[in-house]
C-alpha positions as CSV (number, residue, x, y, z in Angstrom):
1,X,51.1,234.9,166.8
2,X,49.9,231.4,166.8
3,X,52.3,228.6,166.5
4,X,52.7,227.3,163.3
5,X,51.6,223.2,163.0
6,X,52.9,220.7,160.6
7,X,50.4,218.5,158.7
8,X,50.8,214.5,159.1
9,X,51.4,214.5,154.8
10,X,53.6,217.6,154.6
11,X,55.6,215.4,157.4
12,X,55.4,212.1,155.6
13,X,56.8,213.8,152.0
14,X,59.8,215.0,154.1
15,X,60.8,211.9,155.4
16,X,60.8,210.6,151.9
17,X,62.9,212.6,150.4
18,X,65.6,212.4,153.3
19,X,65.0,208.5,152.9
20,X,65.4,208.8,149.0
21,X,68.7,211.3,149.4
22,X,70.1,209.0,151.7
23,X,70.0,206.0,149.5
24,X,71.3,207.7,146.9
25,X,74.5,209.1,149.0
26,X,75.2,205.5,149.5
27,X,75.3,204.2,146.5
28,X,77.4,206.7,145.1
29,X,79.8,206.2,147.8
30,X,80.2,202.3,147.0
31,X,82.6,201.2,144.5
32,X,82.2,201.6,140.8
33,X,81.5,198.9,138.8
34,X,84.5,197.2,137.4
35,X,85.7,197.2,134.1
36,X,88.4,197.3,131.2
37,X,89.1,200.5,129.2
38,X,91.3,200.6,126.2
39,X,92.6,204.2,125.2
40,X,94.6,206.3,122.7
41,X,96.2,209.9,122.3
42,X,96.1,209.2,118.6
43,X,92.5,207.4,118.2
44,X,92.8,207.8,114.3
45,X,91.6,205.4,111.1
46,X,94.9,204.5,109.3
47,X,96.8,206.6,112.2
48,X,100.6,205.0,112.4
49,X,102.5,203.5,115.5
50,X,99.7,204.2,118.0
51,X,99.7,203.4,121.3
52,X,96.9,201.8,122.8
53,X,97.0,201.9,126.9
54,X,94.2,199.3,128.2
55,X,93.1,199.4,132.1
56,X,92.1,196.5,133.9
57,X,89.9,197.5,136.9
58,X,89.9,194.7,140.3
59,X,87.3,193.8,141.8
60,X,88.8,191.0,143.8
61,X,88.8,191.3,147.3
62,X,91.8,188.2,147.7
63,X,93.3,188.1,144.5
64,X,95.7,190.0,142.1
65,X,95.6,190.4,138.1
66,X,97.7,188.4,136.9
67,X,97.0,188.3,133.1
68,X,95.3,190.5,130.0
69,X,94.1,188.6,126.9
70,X,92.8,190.9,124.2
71,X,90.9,189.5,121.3
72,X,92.1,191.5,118.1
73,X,89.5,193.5,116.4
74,X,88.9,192.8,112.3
75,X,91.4,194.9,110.5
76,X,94.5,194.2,112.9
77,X,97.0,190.9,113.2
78,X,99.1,190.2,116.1
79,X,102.1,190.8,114.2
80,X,100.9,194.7,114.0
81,X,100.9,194.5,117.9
82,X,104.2,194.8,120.0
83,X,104.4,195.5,123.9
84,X,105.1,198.8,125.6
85,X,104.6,199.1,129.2
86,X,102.8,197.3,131.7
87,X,103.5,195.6,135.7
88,X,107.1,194.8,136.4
89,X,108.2,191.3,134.7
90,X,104.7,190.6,132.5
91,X,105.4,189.6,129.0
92,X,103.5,189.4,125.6
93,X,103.0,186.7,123.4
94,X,100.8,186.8,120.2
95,X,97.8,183.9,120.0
96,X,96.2,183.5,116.4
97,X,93.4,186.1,117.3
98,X,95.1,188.5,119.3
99,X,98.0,188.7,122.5
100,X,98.2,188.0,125.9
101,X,100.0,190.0,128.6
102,X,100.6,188.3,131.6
103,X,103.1,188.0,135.0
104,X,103.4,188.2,138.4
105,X,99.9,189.4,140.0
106,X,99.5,192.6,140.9
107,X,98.7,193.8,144.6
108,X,94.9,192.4,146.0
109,X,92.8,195.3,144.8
110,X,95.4,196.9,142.9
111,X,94.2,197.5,138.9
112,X,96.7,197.0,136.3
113,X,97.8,198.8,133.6
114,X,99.5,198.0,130.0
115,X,99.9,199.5,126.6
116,X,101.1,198.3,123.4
117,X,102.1,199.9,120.1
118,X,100.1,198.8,116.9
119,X,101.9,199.1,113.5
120,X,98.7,200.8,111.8
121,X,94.6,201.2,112.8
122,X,92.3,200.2,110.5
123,X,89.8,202.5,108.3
124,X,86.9,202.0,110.8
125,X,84.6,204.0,113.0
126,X,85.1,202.3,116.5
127,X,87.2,198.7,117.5
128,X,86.0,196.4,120.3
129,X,88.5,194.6,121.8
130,X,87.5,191.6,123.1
131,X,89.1,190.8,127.3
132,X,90.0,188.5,129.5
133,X,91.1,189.1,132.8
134,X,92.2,186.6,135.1
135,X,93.0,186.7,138.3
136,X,96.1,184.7,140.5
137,X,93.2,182.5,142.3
138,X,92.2,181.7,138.5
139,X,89.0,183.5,138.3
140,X,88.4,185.2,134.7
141,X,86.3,188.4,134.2
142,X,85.3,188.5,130.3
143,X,84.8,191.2,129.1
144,X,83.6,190.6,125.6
145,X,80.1,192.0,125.4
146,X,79.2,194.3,122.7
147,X,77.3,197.4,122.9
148,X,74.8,197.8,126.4
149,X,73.9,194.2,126.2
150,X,76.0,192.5,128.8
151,X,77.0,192.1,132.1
152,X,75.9,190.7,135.4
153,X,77.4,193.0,137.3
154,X,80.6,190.5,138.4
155,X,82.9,190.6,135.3
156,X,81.3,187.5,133.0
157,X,79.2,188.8,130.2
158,X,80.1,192.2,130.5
159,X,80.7,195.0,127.9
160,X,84.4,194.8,125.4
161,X,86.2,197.8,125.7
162,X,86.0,200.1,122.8
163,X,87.9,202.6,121.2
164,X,86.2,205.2,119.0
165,X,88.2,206.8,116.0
166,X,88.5,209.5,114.5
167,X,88.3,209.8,110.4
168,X,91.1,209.0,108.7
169,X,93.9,211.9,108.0
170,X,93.6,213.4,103.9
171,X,95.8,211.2,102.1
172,X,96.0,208.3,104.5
173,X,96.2,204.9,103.1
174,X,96.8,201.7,104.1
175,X,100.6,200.8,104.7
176,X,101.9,197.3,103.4
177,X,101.7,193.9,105.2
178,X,104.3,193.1,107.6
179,X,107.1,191.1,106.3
180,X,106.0,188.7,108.8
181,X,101.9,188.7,107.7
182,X,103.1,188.4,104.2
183,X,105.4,185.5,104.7
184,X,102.7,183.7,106.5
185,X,100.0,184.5,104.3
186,X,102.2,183.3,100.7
187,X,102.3,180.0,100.2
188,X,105.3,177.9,101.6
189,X,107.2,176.4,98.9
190,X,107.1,172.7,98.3
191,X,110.6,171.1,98.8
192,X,111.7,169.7,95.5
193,X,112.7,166.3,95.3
194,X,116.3,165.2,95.8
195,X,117.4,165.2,92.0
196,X,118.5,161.4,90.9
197,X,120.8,160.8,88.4
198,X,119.3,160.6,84.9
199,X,119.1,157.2,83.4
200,X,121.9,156.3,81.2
201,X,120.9,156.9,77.2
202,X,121.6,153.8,74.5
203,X,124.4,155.7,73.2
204,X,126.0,156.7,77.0
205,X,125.5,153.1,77.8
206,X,127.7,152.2,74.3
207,X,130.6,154.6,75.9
208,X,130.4,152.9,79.3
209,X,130.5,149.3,77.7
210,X,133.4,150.4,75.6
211,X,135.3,152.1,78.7
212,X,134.7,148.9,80.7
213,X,135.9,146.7,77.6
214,X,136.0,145.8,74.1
215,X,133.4,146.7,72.2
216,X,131.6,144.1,69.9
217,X,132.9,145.9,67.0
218,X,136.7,145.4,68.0
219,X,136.1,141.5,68.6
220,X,134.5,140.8,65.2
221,X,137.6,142.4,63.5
222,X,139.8,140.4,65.5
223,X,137.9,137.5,64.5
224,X,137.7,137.8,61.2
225,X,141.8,138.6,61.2
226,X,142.7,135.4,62.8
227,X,140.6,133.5,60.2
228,X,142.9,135.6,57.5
229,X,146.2,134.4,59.0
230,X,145.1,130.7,59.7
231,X,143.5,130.5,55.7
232,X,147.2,132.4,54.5
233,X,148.9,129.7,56.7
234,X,147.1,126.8,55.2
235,X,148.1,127.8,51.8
236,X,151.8,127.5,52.6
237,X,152.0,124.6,54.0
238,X,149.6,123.2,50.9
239,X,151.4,124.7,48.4
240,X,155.2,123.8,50.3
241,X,153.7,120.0,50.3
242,X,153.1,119.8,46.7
243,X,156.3,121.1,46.1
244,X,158.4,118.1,47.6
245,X,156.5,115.9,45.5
């Protein structure tokens, strides 16, 4: 049986495909692409006290993570947002638009983890929350993109983590502002004036002259009294003079 021969083409198209298989076993090996995830057990409009756990990928080769700001989607106030869990000693604090989380980096390469509890979801389809992530050497990774648009690949411009819901529950409604919303949404009352003492009427200013004295009254019949006694005394002495005559 003759030997069986390979031709040049057939050879060629082989070495191809081992060339194309290879590249694509390496770039599958190499590391994802980084990124921030928000998630949810209870991804529901109008769903309750839900916890939303949001993941912070590194892709820093010298630094650690050492803060989360999350940009509050429509619908949601920072005063419907308080902290759960997250790395050992970081803290929240609510901004206008949203919350940062923030602390002691994590490890060089090590991603980071947090999740807060939100008072209510809003009646929507999907929320995008807006993220920064900074890094101890002070490089920021934005994350703040929306929908396939963004990203260059290194964490500024990339895509917002978004959360998809699911239609609201029969019978859910929306629950009340919280005490805290509502007091800072209602007008804060002008302070009223120290009151001042009301000006003194004719007829109180009468009592206080009299109280103090007096009054004009009392003097004219005093007046007139003395003139009495000195015209009665007069008279006496007139009529005692003509008298000894």
């Amino acid at each position: 049986m003759p030997p069986t021969t390979r031709r040049p083409g057939g050879i060629r198209r082989t070495a191809l495909a081992a060339a194309v298989a290879a590249t694509a076993v390496l770039f599958t090996a190499g590391p994802a692409a980084a990124h921030v995830e928000v998630q949810s057990d209870d991804a529901q409009a109008l769903a309750q006290n839900v916890e939303l756990t949001f993941s912070a990928e590194s892709e820093s080769g010298t630094a650690g993570i050492s803060e989360l700001r999350v940009i509050l989607p429509e619908g949601l106030e920072p005063t419907d947002v308080t902290y759960g869990e997250g790395p050992e000693g970081w803290k929240l604090t609510a901004n206008k638009d949203g919350f940062t989380v923030k602390g002691t980096a994590v490890k060089v390469g090590e991603d980071a983890e947090l999740s807060v509890v939100v008072r209510q979801l809003p009646d929507a389809k999907e929320l995008v929350f807006k993220t920064l992530q900074t890094y101890s050497d002070g490089k920021v990774d934005r994350w703040i993109e929306l929908g396939e648009s963004g990203g260059d690949g290194h964490g500024h411009g990339n895509t917002a983590p978004v959360l998809k819901l699911k239609a609201a529950a029969p019978g859910a409604e929306p629950v009340s502002p919280s005490p805290s919303e509502a007091e800072s949404e209602s007008a804060s009352p002008t302070p009223s004036a120290e009151p001042t003492e009301p000006s003194a009427s004719p007829a109180a200013q009468a009592t206080a002259d009299d109280d103090s004295g007096l009054s004009a009254g009392a003097w004219t019949g005093i007046g007139a009294g003395v003139i009495v006694v000195a015209g009665g005394a007069f008279y006496l002495v007139r009529r005692q003079g003509r008298a000894q005559e």
